[in-house]
N, CA, C and O atoms as a MOPAC input file, in Angstrom:
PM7 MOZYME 1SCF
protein

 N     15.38400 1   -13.91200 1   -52.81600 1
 C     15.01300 1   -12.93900 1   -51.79100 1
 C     13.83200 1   -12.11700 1   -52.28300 1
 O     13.87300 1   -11.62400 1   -53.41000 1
 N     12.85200 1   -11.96000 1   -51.54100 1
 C     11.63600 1   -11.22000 1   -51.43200 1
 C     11.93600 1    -9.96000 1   -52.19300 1
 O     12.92400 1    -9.50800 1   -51.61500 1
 N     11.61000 1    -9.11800 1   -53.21100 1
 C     12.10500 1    -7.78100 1   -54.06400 1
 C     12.13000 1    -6.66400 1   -52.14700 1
 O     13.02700 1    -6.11600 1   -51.50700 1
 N     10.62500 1    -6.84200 1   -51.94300 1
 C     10.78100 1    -6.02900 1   -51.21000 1
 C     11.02100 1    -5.77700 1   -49.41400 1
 O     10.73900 1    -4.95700 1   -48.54100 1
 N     11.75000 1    -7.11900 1   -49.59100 1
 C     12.32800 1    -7.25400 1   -48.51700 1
 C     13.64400 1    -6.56600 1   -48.44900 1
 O     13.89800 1    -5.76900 1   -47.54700 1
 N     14.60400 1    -6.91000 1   -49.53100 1
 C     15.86300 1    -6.64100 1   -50.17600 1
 C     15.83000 1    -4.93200 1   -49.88300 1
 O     16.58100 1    -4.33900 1   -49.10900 1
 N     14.49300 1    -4.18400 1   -50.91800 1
 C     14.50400 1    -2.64600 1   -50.27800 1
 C     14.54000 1    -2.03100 1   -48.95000 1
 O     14.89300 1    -0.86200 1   -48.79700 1
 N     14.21000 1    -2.73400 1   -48.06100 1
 C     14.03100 1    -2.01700 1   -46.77000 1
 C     15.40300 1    -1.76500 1   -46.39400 1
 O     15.44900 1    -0.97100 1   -45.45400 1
 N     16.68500 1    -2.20600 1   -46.84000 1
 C     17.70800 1    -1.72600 1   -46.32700 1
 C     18.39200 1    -0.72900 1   -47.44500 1
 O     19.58700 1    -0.46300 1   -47.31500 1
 N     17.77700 1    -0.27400 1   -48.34900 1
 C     17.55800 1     0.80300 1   -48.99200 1
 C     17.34300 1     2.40100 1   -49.14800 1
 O     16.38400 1     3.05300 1   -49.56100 1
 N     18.53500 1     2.74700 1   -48.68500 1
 C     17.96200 1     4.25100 1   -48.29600 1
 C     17.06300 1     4.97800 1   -49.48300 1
 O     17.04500 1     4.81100 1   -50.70300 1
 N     16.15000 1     6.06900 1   -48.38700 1
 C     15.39000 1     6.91700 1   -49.85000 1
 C     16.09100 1     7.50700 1   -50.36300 1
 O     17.15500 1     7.78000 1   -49.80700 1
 N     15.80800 1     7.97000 1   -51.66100 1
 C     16.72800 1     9.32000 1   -52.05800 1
 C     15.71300 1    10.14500 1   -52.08600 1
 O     14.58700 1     9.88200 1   -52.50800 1
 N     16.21600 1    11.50200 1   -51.48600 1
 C     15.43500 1    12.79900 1   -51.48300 1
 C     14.78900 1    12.94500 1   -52.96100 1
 O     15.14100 1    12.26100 1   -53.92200 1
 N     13.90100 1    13.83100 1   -52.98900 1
 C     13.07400 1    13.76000 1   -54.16900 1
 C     13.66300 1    15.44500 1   -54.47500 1
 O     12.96500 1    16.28600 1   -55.04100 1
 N     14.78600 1    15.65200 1   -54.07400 1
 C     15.30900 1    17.23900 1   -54.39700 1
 C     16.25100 1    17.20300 1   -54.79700 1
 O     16.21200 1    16.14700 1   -55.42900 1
 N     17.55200 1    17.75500 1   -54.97900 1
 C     18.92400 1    18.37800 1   -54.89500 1
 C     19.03600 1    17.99600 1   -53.54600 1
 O     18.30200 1    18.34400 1   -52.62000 1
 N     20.67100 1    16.75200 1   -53.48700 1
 C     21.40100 1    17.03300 1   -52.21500 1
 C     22.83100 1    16.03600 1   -52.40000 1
 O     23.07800 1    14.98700 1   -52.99400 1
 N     23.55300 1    16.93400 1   -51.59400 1
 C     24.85900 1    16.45200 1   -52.16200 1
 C     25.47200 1    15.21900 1   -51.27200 1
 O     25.70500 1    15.19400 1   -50.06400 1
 N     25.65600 1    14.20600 1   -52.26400 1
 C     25.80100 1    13.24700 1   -51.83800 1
 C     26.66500 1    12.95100 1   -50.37400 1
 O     26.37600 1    12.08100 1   -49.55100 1
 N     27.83600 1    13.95200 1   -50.28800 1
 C     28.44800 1    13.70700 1   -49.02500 1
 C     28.11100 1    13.87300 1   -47.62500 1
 O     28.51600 1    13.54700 1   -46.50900 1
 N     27.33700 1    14.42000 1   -48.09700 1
 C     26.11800 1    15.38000 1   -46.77200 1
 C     24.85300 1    13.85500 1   -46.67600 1
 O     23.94800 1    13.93200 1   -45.84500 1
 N     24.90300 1    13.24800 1   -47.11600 1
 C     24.08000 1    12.01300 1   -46.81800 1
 C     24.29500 1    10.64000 1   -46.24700 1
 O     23.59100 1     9.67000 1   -45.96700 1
 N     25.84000 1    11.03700 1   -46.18200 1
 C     26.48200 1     9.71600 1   -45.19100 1
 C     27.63600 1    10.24500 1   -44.21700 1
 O     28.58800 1    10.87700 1   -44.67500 1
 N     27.50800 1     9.95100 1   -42.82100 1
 C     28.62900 1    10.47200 1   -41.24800 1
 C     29.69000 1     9.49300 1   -41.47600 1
 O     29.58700 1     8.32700 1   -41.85500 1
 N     31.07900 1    10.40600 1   -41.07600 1
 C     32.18600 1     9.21000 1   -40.46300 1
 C     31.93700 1     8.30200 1   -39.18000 1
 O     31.29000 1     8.72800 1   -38.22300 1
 N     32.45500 1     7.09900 1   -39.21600 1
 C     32.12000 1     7.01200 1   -37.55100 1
 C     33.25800 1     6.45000 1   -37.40900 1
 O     33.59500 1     5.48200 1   -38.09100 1
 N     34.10200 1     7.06500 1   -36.37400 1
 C     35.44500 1     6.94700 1   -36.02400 1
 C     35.73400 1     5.62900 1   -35.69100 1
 O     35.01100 1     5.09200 1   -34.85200 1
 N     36.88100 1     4.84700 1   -36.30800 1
 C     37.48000 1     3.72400 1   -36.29300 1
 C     36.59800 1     2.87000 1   -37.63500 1
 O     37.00200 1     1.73800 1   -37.90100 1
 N     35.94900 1     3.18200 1   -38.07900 1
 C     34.83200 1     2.14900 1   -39.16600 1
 C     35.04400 1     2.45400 1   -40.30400 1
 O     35.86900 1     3.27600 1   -40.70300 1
 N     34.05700 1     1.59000 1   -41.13700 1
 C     33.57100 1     1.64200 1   -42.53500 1
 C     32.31000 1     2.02600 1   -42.84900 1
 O     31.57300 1     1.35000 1   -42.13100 1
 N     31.62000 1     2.79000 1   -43.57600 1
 C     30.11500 1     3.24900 1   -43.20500 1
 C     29.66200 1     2.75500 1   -44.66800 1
 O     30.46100 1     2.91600 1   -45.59100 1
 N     28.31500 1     2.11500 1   -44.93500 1
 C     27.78800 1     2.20700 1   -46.07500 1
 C     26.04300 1     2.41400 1   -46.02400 1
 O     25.24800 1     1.90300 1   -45.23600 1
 N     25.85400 1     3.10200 1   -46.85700 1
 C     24.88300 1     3.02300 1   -47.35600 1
 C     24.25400 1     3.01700 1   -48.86200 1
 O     24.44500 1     3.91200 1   -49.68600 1
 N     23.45100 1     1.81500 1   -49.07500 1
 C     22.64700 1     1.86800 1   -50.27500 1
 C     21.54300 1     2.74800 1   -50.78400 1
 O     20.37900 1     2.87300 1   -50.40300 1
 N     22.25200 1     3.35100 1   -51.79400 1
 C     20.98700 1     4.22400 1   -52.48800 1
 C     20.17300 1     3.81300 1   -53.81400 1
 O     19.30800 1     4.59800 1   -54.20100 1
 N     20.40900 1     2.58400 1   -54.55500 1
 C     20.03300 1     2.08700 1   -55.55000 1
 C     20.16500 1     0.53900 1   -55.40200 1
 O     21.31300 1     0.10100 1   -55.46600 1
 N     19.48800 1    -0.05100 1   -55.27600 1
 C     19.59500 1    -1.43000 1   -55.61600 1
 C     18.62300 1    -2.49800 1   -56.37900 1
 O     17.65400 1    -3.21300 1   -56.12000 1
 N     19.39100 1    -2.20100 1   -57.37300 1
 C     18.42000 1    -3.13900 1   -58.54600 1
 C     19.45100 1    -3.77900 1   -59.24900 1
 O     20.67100 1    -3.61600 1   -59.24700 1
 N     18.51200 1    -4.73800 1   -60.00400 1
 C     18.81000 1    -6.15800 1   -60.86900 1
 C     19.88800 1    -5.43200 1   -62.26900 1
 O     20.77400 1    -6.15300 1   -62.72700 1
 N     19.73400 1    -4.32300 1   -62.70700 1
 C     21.14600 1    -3.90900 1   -63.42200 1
 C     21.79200 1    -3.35000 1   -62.45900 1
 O     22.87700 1    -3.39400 1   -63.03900 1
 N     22.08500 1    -2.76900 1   -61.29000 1
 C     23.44100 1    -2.13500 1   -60.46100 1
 C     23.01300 1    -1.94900 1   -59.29000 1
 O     21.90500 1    -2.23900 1   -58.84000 1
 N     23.92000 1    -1.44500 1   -58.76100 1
 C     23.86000 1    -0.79600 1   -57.51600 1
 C     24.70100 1     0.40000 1   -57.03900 1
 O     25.86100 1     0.42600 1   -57.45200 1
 N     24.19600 1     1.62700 1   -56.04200 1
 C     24.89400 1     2.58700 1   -56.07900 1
 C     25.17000 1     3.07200 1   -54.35000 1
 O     24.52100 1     3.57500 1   -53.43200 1
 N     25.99700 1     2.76400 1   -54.50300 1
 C     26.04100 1     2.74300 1   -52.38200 1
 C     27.26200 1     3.76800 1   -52.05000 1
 O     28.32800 1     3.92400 1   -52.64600 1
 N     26.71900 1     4.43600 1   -50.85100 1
 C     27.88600 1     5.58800 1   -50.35100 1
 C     28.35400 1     5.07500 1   -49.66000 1
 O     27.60100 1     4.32200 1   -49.04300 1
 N     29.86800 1     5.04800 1   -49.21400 1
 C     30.98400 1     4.67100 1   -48.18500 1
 C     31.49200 1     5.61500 1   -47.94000 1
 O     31.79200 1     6.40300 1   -48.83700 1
 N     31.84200 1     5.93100 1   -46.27300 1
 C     32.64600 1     6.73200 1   -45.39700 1
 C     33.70300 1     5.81500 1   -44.62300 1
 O     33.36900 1     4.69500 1   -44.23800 1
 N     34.81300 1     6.25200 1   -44.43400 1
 C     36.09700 1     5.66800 1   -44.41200 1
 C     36.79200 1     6.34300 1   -43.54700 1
 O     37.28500 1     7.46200 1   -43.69100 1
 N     36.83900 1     5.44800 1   -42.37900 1
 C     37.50500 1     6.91300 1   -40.81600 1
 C     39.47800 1     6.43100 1   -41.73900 1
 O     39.86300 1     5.41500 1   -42.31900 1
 N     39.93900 1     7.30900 1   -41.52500 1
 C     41.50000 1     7.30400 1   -41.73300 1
 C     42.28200 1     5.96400 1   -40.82400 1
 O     42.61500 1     5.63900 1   -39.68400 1
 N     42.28600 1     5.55200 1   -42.06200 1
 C     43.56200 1     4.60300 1   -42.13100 1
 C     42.69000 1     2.99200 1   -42.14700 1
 O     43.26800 1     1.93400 1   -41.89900 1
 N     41.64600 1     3.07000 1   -42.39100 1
 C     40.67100 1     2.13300 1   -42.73600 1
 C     40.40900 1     1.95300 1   -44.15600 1
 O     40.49100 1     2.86200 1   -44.98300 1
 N     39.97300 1     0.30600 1   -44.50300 1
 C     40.43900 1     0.24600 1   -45.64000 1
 C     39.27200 1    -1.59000 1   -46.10900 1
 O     38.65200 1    -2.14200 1   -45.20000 1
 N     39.25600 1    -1.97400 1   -47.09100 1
 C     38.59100 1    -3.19500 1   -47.45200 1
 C     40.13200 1    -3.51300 1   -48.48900 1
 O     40.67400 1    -2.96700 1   -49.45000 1
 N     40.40800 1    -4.82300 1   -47.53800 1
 C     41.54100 1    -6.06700 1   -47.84700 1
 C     40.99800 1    -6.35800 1   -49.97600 1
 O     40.09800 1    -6.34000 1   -50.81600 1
 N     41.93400 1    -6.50500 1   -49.79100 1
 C     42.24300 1    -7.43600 1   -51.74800 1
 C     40.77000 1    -8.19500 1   -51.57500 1
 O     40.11000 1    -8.65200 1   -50.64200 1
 N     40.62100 1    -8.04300 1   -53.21700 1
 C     39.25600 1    -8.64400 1   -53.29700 1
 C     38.85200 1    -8.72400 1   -54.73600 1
 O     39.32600 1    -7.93100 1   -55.55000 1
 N     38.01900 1    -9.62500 1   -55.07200 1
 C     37.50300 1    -9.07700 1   -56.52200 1
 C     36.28000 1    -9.36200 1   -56.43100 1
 O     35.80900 1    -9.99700 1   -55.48800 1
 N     35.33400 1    -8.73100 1   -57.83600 1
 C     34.60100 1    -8.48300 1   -57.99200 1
 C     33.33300 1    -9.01300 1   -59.08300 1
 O     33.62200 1    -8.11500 1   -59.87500 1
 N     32.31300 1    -9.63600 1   -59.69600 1
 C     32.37900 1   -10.29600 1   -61.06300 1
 C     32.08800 1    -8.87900 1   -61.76900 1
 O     32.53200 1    -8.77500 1   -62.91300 1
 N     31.53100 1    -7.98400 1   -61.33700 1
 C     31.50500 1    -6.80500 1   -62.31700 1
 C     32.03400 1    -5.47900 1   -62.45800 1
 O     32.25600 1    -4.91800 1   -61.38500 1
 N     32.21200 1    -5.03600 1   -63.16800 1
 C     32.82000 1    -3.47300 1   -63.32400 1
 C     32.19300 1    -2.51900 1   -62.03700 1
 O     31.07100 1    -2.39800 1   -61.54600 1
 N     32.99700 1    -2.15600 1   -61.87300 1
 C     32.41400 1    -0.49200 1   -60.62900 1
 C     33.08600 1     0.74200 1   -61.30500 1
 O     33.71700 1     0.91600 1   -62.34700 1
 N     32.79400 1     1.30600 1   -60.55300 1
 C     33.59900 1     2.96400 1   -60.39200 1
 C     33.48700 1     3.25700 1   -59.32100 1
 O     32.50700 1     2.87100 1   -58.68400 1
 N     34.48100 1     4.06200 1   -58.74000 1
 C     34.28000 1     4.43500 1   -58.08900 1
 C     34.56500 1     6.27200 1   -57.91800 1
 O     35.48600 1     6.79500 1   -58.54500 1
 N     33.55900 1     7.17600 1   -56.91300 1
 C     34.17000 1     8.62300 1   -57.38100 1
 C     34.20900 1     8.82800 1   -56.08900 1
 O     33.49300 1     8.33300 1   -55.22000 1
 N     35.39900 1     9.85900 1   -55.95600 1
 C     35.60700 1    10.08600 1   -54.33500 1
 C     35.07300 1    11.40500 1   -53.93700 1
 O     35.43700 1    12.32900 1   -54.66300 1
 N     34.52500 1    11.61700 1   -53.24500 1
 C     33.46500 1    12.74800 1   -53.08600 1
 C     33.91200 1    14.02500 1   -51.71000 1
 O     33.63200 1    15.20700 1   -51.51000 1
 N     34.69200 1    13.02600 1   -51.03700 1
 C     35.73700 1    13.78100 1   -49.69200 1
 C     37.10200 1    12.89500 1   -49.79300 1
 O     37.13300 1    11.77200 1   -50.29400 1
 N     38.17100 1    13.54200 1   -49.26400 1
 C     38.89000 1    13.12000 1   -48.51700 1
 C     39.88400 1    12.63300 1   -49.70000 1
 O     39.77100 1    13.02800 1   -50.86100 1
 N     41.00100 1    11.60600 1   -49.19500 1
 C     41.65600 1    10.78200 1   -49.92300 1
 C     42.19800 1     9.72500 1   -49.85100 1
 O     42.76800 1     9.38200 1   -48.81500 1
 N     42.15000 1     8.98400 1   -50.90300 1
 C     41.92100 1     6.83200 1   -50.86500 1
 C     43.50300 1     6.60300 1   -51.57600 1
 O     44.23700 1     7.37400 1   -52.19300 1
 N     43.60500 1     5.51200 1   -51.26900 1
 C     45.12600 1     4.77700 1   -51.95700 1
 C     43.93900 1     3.53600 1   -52.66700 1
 O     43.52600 1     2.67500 1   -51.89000 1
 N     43.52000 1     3.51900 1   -53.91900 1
 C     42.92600 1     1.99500 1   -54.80400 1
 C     43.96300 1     1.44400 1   -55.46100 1
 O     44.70600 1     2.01600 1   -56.25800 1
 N     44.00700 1     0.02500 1   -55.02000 1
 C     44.96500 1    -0.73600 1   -55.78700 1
 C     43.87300 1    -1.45800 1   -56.92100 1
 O     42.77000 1    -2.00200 1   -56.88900 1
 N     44.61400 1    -1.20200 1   -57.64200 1
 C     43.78600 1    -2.48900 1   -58.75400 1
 C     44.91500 1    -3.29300 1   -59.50100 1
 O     45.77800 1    -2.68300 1   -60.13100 1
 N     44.90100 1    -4.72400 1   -59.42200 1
 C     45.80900 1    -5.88800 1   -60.44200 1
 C     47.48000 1    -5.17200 1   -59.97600 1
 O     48.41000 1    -4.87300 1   -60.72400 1
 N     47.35400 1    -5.04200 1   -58.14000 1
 C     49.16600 1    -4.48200 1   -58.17300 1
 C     49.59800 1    -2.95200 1   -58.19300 1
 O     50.50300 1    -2.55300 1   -57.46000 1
 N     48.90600 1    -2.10500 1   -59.06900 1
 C     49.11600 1    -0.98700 1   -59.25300 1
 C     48.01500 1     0.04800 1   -58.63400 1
 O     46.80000 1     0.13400 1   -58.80900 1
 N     48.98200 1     0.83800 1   -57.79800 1
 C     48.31600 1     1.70300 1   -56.45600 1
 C     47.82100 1     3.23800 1   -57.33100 1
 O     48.49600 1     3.81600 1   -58.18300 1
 N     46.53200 1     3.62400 1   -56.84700 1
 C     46.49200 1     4.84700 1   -57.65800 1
 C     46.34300 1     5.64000 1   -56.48700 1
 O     46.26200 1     4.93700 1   -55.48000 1
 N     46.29100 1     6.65100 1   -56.31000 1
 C     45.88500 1     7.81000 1   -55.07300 1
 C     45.13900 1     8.75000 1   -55.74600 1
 O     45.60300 1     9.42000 1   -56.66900 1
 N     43.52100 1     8.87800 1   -55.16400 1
 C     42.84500 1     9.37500 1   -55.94700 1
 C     42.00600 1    10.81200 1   -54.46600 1
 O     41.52800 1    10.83100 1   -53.33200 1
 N     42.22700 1    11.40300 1   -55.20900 1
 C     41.17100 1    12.67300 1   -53.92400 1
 C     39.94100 1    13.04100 1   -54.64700 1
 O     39.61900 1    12.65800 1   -55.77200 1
 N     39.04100 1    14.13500 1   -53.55900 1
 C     38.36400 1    14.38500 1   -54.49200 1
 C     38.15000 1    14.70100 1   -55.14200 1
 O     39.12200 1    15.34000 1   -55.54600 1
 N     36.83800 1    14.84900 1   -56.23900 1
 C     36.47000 1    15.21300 1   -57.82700 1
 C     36.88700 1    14.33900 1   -58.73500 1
 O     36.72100 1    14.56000 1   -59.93500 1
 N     37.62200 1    12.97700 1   -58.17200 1
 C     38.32000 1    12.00300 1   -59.27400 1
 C     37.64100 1    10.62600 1   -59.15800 1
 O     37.00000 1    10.36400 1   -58.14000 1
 N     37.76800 1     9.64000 1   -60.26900 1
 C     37.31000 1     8.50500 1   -60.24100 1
 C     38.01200 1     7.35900 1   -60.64600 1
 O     39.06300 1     7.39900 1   -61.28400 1
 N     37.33500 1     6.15700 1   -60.21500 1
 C     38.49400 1     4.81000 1   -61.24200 1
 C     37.38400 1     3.98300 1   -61.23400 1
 O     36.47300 1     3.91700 1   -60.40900 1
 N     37.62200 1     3.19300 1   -62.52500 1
 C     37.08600 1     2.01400 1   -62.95300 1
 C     37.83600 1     1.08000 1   -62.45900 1
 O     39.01900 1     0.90200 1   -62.75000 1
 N     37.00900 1     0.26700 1   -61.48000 1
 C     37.99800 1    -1.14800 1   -61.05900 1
 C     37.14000 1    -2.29500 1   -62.01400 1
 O     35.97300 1    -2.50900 1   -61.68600 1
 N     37.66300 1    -2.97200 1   -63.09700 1
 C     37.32900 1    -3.50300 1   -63.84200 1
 C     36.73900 1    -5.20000 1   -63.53500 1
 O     37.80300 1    -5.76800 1   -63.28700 1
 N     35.97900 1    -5.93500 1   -63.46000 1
 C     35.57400 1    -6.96500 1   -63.46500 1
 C     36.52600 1    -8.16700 1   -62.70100 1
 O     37.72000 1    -8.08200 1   -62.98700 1
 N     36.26200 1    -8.95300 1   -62.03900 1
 C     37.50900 1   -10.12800 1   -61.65600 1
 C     39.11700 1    -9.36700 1   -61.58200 1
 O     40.16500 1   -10.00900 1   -61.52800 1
 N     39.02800 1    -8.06600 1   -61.59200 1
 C     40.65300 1    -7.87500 1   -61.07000 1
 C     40.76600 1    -7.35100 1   -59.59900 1
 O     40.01900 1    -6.46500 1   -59.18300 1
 N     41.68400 1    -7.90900 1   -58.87200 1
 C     41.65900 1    -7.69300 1   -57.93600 1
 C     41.99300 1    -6.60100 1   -57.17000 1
 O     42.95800 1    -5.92400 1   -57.52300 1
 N     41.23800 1    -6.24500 1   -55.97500 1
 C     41.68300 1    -4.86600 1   -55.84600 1
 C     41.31500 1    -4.45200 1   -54.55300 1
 O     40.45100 1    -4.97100 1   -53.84700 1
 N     42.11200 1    -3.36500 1   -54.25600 1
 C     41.80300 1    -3.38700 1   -52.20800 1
 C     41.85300 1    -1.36500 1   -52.23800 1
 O     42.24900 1    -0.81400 1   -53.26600 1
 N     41.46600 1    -0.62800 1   -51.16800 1
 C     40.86600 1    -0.05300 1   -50.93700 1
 C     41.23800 1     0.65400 1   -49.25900 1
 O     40.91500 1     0.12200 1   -48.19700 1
 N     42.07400 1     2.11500 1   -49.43300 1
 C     42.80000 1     2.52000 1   -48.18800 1
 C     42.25500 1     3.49100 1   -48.03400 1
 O     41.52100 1     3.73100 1   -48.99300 1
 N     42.21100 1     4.64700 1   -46.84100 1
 C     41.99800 1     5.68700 1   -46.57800 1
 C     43.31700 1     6.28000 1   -45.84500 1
 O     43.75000 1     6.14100 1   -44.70100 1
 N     43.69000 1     6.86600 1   -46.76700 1
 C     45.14700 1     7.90500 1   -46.34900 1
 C     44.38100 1     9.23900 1   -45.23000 1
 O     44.65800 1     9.65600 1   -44.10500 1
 N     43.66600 1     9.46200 1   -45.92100 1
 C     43.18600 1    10.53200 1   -44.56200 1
 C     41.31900 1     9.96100 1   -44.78800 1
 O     40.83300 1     9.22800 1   -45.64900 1
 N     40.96800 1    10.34900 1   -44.15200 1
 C     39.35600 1     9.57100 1   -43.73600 1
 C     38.62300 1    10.17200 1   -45.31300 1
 O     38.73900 1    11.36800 1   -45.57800 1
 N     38.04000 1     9.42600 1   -46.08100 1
 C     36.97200 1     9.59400 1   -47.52900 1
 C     35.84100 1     9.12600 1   -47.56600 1
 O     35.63500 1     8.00000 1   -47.11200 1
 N     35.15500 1     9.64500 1   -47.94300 1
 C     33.48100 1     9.24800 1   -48.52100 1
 C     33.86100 1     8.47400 1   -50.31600 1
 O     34.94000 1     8.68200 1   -50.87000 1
 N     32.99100 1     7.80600 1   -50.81100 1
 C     32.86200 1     7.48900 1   -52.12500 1
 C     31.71400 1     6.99400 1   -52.43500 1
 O     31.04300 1     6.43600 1   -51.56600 1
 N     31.23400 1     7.11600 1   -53.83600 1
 C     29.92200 1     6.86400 1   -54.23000 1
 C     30.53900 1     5.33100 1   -55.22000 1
 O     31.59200 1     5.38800 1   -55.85500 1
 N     29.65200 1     4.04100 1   -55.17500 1
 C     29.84900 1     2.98300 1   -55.56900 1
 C     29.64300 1     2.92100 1   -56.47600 1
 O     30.36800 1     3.90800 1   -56.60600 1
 N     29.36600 1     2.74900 1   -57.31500 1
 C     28.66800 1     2.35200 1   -58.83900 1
 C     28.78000 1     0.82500 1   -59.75600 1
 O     29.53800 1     0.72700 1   -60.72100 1
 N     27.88500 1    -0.33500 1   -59.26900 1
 C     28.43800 1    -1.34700 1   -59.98700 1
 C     27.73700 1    -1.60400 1   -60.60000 1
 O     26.58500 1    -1.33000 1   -60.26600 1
 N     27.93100 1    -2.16500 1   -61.64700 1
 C     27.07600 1    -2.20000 1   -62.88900 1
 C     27.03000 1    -3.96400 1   -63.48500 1
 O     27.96400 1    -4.60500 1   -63.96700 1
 N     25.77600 1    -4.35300 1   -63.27100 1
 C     25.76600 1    -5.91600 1   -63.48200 1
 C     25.27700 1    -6.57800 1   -64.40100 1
 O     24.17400 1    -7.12300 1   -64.33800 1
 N     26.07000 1    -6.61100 1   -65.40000 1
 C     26.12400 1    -6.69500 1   -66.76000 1
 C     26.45600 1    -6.49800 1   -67.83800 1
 O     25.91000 1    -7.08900 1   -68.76900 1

């Protein structure tokens, strides 16, 4: 894929101070994302999560984190459910599988790291 083709679905990041939650809307019944980094070591994308919405079991080939920035998520990783609100984070680790709830509607910042 073209480098800079790939960017155009790339959001800017402000060249100031701004808080990440304030940069992505709920939209009722959905999943919202947006990319703020995407390059050849990672990627860093915001998700909004209307309540009771969620991404099915899944894995991954690389490490993430994830930090929850609003609201609050049920992350399963390898079976074991964590419930995380905000100011908290989890490492969902490489090839383990793992799915992704919204107990009441959340934002989260992505972080995957490829390599």
């Amino acid at each position: 894929m073209n480098k800079n083709k790939k960017r155009e679905n790339v959001e800017k990041l402000p060249e100031q101070a701004a808080k990440p939650k304030d940069m992505i809307e709920y939209q009722e019944g959905s999943v919202v994302s947006k990319t703020l980094i995407d390059e050849k070591a990672g990627t860093v994308t915001l998700f909004a999560f209307d309540e009771h919405q969620g991404l099915s079991e899944h894995t991954a080939p690389f490490d993430a984190m994830v930090q929850i920035i609003d609201g609050e998520a049920e992350i399963t990783i390898s079976g074991k459910t964590h419930h995380l609100r905000e100011g908290e984070a989890i490492v969902m680790p490489a090839n383990h599988p793992h799915s992704l709830k919204a107990v009441k509607r959340f934002k989260m910042i992505l972080t995957m790291i490829r390599g």
